[in-house]
C-alpha positions as CSV (number, residue, x, y, z in Angstrom):
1,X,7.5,-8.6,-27.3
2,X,8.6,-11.7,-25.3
3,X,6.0,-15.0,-26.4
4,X,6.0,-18.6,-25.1
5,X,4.6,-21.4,-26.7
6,X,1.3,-22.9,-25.7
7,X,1.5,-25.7,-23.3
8,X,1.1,-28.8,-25.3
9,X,2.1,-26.9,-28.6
10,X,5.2,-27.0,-30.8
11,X,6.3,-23.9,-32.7
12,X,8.5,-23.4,-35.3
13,X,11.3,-20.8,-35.1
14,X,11.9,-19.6,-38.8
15,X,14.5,-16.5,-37.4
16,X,16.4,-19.5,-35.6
17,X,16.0,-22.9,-36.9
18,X,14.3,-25.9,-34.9
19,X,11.2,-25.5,-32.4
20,X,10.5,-22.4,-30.2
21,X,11.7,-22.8,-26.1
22,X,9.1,-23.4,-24.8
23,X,10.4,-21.0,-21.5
24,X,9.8,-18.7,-24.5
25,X,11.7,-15.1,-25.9
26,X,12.0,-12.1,-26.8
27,X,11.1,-11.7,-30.8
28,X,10.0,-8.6,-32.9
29,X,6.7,-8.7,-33.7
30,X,7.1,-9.7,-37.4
31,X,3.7,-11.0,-39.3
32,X,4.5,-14.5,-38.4
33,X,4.4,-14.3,-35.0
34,X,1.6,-11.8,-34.8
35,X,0.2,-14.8,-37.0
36,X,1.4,-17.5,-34.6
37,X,-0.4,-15.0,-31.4
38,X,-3.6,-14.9,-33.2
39,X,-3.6,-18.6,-33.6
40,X,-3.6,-19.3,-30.5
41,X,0.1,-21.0,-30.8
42,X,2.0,-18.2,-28.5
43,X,1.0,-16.5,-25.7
44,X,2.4,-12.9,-25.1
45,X,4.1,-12.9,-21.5
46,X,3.5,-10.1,-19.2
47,X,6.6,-8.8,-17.3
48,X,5.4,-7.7,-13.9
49,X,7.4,-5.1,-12.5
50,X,10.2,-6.1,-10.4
51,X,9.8,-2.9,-8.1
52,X,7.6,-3.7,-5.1
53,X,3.9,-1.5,-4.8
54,X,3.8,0.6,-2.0
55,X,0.3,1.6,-0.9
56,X,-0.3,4.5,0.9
57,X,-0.4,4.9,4.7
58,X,-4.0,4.9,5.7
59,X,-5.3,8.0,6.4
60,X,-5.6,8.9,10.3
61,X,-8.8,10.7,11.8
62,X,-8.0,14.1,13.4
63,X,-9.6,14.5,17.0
64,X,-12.0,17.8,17.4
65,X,-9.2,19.7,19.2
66,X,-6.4,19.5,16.7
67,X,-9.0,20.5,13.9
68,X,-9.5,23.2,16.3
């Protein structure tokens, strides 16, 4: 799961030594920083997709003589 740091908030990184970046990282969900999530000292970042959402065409109204 990639995590960030609250704004304002300094996190220990016990798998790395010093303070979390705050741009945050990937890490395995482990108890401490399910812990650390729970506390409200790491936010879980959302990946949006990098593929771009196509919506459909809108749907076009047949006249009378080709539903003929």
């Amino acid at each position: 799961m990639k995590i960030k740091p609250v704004e304002g908030r300094d996190v220990p990184d016990p798998e790395r030594g010093g303070l979390f970046p705050p741009e945050g990282r990937n890490v395995e969900p482990t108890n401490y920083w399910l812990r650390r999530l729970a506390d409200g000292d790491v936010v879980e970042v959302t990946v949006e997709s990098a593929e771009p959402s196509v919506e459909p065409a809108p749907a076009t109204r047949r006249s009378r003589q080709e539903e003929a």
